[in-house]
C-alpha positions as CSV (number, residue, x, y, z in Angstrom):
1,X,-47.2,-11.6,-5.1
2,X,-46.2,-8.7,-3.2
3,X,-44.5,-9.2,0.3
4,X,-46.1,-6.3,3.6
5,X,-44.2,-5.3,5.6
6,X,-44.6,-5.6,9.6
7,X,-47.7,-4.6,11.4
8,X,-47.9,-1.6,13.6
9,X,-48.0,-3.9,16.4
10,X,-44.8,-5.8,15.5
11,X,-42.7,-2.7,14.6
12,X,-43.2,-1.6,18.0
13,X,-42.4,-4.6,19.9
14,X,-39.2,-5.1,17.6
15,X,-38.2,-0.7,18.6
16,X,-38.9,-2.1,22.1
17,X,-36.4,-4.9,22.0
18,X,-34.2,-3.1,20.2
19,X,-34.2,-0.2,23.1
20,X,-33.4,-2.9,25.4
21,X,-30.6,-4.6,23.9
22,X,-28.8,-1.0,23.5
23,X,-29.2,-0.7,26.9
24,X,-27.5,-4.2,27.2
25,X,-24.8,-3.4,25.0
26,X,-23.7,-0.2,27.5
27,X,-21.0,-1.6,28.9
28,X,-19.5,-3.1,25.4
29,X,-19.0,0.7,24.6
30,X,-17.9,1.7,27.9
31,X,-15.1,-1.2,27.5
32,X,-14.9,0.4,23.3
33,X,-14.3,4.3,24.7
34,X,-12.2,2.9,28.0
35,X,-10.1,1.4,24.6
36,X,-10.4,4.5,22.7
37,X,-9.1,6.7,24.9
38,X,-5.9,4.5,26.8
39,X,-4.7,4.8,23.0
40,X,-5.1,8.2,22.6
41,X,-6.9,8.1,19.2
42,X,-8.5,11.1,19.7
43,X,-5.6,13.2,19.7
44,X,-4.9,11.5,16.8
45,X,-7.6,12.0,14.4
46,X,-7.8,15.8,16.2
47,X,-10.2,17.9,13.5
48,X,-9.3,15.3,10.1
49,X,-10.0,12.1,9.2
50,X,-7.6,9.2,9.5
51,X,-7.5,6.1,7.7
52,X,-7.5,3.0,10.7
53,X,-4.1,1.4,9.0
54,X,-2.6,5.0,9.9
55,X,-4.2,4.8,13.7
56,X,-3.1,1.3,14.2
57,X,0.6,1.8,12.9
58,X,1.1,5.0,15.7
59,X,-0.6,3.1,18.6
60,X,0.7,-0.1,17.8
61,X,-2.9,-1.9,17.9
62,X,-4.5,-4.4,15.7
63,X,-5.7,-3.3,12.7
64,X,-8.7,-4.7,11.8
65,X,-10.0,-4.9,15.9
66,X,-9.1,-1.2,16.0
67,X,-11.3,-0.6,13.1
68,X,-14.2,-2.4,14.4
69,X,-14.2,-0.9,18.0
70,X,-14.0,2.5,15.7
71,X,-17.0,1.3,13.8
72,X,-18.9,0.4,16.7
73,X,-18.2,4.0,18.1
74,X,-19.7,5.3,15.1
75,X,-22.6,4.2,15.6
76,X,-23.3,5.0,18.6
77,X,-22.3,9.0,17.6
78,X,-18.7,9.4,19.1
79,X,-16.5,8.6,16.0
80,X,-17.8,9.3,12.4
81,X,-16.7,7.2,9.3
82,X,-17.2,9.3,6.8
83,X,-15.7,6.9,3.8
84,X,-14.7,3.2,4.9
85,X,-12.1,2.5,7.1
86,X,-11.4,6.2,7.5
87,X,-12.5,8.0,10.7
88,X,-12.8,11.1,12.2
89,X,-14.3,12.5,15.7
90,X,-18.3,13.4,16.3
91,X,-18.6,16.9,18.8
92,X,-18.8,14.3,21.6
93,X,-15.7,12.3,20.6
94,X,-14.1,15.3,20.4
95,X,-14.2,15.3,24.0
96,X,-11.9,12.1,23.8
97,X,-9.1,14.6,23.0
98,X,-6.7,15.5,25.8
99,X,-5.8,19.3,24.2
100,X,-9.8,20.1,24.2
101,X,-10.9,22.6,26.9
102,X,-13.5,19.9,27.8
103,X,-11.7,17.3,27.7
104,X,-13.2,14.1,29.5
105,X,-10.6,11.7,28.0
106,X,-8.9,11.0,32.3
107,X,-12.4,11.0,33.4
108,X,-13.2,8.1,30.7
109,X,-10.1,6.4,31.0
110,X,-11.2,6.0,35.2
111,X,-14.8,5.3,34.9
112,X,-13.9,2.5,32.1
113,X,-10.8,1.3,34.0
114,X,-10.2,-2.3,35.1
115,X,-10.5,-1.1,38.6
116,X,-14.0,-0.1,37.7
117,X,-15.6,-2.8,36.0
118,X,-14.1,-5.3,38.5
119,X,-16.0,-3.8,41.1
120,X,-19.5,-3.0,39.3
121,X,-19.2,-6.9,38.5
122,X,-19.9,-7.0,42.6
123,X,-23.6,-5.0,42.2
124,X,-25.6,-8.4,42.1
125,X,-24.4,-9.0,45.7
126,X,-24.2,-5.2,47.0
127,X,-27.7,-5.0,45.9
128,X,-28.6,-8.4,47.3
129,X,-26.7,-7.9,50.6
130,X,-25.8,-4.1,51.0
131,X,-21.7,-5.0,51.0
132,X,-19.7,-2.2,49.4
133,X,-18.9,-4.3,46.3
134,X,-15.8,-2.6,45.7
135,X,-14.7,-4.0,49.0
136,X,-15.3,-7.4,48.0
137,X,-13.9,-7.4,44.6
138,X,-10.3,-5.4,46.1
139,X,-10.2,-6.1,49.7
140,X,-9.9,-2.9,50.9
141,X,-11.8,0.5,50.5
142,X,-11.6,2.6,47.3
143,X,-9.8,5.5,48.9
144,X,-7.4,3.0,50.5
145,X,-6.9,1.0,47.0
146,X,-6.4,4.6,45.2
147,X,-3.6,6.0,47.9
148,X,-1.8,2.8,47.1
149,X,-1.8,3.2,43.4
150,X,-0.3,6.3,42.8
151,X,-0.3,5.8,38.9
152,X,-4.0,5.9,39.1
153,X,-4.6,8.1,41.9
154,X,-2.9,11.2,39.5
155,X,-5.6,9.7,36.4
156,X,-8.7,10.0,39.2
157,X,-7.5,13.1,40.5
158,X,-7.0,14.1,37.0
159,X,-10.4,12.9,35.7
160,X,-11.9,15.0,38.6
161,X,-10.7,18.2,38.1
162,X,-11.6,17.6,34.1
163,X,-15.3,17.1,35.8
164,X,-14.6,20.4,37.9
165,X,-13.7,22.4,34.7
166,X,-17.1,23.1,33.1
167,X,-18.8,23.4,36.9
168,X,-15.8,26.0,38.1
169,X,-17.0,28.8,35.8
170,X,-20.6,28.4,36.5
171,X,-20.5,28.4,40.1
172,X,-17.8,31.3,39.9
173,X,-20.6,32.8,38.0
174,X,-23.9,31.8,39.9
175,X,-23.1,32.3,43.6
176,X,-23.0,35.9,44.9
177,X,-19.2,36.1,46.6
178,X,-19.5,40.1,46.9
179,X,-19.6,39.1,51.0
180,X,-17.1,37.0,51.2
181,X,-13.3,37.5,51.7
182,X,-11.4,34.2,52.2
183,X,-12.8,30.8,50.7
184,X,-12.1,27.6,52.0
185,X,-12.6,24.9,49.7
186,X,-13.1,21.6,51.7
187,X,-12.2,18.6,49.3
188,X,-11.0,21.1,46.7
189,X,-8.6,18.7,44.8
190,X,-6.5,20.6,42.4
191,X,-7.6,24.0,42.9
192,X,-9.5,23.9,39.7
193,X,-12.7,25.4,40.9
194,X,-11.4,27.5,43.5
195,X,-9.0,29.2,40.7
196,X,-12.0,29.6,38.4
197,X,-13.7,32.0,42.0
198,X,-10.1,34.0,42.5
199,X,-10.1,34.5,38.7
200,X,-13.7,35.7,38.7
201,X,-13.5,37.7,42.2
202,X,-10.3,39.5,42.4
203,X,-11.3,40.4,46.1
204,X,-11.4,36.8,47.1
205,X,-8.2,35.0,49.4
206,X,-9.0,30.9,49.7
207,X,-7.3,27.8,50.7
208,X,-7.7,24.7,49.0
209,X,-7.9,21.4,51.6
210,X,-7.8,18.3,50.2
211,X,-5.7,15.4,50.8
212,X,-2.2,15.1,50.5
213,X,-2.6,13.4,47.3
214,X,-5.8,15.1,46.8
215,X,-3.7,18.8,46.7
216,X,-0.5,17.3,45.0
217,X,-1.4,19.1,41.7
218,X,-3.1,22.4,43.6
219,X,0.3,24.6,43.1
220,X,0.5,23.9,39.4
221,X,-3.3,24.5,38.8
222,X,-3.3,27.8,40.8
223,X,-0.2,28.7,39.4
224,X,-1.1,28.7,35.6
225,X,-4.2,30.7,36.5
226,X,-1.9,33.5,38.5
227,X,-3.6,33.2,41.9
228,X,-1.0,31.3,43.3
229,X,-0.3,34.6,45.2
230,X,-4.0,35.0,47.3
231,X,-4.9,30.5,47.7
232,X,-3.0,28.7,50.0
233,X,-2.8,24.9,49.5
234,X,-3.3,22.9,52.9
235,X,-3.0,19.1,52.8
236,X,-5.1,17.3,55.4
237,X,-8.2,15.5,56.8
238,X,-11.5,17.2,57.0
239,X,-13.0,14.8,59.4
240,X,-10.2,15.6,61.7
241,X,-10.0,19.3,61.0
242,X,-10.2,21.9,58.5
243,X,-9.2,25.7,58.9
244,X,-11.0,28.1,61.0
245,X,-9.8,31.1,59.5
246,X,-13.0,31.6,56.1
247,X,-16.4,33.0,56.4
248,X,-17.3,30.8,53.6
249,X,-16.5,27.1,53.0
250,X,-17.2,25.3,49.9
251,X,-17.6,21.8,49.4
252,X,-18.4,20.4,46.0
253,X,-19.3,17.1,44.9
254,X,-18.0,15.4,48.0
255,X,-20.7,14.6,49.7
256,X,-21.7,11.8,47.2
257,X,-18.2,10.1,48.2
258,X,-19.9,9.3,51.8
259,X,-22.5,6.9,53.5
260,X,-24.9,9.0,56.0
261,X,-22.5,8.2,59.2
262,X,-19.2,9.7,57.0
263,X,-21.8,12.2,56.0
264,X,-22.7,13.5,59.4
265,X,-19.2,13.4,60.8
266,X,-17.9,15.5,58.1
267,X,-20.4,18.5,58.7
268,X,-20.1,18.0,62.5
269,X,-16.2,18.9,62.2
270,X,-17.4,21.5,59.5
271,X,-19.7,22.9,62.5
272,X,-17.0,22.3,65.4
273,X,-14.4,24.9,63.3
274,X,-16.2,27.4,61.0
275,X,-17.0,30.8,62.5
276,X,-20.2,31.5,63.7
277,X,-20.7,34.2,60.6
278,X,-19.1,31.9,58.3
279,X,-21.2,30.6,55.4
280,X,-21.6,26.7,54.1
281,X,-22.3,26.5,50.3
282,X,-23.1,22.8,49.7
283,X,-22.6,22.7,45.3
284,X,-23.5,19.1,44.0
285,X,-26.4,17.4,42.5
286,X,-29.4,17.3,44.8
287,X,-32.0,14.7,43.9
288,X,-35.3,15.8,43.4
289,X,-38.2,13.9,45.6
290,X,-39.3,11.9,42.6
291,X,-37.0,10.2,39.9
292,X,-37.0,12.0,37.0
293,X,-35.6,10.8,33.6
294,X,-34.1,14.2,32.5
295,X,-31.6,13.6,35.5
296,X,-30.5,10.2,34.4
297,X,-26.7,10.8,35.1
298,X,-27.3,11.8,38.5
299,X,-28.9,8.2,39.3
300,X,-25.7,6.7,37.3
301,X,-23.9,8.2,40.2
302,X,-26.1,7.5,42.8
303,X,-25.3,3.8,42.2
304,X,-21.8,4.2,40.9
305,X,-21.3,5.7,44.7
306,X,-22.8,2.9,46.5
307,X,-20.8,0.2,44.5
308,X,-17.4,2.2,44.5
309,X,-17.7,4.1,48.1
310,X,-20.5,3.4,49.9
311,X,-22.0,6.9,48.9
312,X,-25.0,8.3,48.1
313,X,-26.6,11.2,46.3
314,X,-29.4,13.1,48.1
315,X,-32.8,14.6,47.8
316,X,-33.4,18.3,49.7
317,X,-35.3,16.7,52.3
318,X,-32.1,14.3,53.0
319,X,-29.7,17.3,53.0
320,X,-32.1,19.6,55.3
321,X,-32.5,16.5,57.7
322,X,-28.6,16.3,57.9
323,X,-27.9,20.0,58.1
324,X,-30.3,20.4,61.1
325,X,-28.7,17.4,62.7
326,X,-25.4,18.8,62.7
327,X,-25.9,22.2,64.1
328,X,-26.7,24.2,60.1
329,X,-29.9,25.9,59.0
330,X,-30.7,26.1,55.8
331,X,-31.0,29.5,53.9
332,X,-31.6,28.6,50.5
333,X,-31.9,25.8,48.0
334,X,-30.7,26.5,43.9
335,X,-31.8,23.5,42.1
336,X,-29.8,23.6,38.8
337,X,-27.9,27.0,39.8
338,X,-24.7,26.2,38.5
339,X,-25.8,23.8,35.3
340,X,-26.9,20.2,36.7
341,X,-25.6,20.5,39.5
342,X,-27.6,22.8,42.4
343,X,-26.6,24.7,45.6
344,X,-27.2,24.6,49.1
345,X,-26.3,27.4,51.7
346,X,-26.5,27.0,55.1
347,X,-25.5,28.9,58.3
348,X,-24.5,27.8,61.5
349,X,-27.8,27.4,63.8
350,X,-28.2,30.1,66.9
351,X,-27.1,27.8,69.9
């Protein structure tokens, strides 16, 4: 008696459920790579394979635990175990590794942090009451909570310019600065992109603006890429005032930060200061009209912003609406010009 196997219609409905539970099961491997990376392991394993008894004994974890988080990351593509209990790093786990030029191992460490997951416990009620959840879960603001931790604060700033890394090149590379001489980068963190534009435009003088904070690791950043000599580093508050002295100013991946008010107050002090000739070059992700799945990570931050800030991603039509509002017009839209992430320039409107 021979036994058949599933019908078409079952095997489908089982690949169904199956989708579903991986989907489940995301934040068990955000909690396995926020584990992963604390302890280093992938500077450990670097390009060989390690045996788990050998990871355990130099991070002082539990063996067997160890082993299954490492299994569970195999599956899932970012560790491989080539023969059991021995492990080694996929192209994506590479990325765990601090020494890689594309590294994302600060940038894990934050997004699968305590601080994190305490406050995306908060969505049920954000979603059901519009509360910032982070709020609720910390009582205080996020950018409050991080200038009081100053441990983390250096990880989140880290983690960002690790995001800034890949971006910096391709926006260096995308936008034509041949009409520019000095760059101001509004919320320009460690310098990284602005170095990456000095590098690629020997013409250019900037000033990266940030926070106090925000700047603290500027010097070092545009010192190792020798442009310490044309960027001046200028801690302060860009709702308050920023310097007068570009003709263009940059601003990358900071309007997601904001709700619509913080939104509009920032590009009215951007219209209060800039020049009249002066150039706005908005880079970040810009939504397109409809959702579309090939953009999934730019929804993850969508929400990720409203939980953790109160922010928002936006769709072209959101960004013209705000421009005009604030005294900009629109000269062109890039969508995808520098990788995901698209750019928007904007001159100040005739009075």
């Amino acid at each position: 008696m021979s036994i058949s196997g599933p019908d078409n219609d079952t095997t489908k409905r089982i690949q169904l459920r199956a989708a579903l539970i991986e989907r489940i099961g995301g934040y068990m491997t955000a909690h396995a790579l926020g584990v992963v990376a604390d302890l280093g392991i992938a500077d450990l394993i670097k390009d060989g394979v390690r045996s788990s008894d050998e990871l355990a004994a130099e991070t002082g974890a539990h063996e067997p635990s160890l082993r299954r988080v490492l299994r569970l990351l195999a599956s899932v593509g970012v560790t491989t175990e080539p023969e059991p209990t021995r492990f080694g790093l996929t192209e994506v786990g590479a990325l765990l590794r601090s020494d890689s030029p594309d590294s994302l191992r600060a940038f894990t460490r934050v997004f699968c942090s305590p601080m994190w997951f305490t406050a995306w416990q908060g969505l049920g009620q954000a979603v059901t009451t519009g509360e910032l959840a982070f709020s609720q879960a910390k009582g205080s603001d996020f950018y409050t909570s991080l200038t009081a931790d100053t441990e983390f604060s250096a990880l989140f700033h880290e983690a960002m310019g690790e995001e800034s890394r890949i971006a910096a090149a391709r926006v260096a590379a995308a936008y034509d600065f041949s009409h520019a001489i000095k760059v101001v980068d509004l919320g320009g963190g460690d310098g990284t992109l602005l170095a990456a534009i000095l590098t690629a435009h020997p013409h250019l003088s900037g000033t990266v603006f940030d926070s106090p904070s925000g700047v603290a690791d500027a010097p070092a950043v545009l010192g190792k890429a020798g442009v310490a000599d044309r960027c001046e580093v200028q801690p302060g508050d860009f709702f308050q005032d920023i310097p007068g002295d570009g003709d263009l100013y940059l601003i990358k991946s900071v309007f997601q930060d904001w709700n619509d008010e913080d939104a509009l107050a920032l590009l009215r002090s951007c219209r209060t200061r800039i020049p009249e000739s002066a150039t706005l070059l908005i880079v970040g992700t810009v939504l397109p009209e409809i959702p579309s799945a090939d953009q999934s990570i730019a929804y993850f931050t969508d929400v990720n912003m409203m939980v953790m800030a109160g922010g928002r991603e936006r769709t072209e039509s959101e960004f013209r609406t705000m421009l005009s509002e604030t005294g900009f017009t629109v000269q062109s839209v890039r969508f995808g010009a520098a990788g995901p992430l698209s750019m928007i320039q904007a001159t100040p409107s005739a009075a």
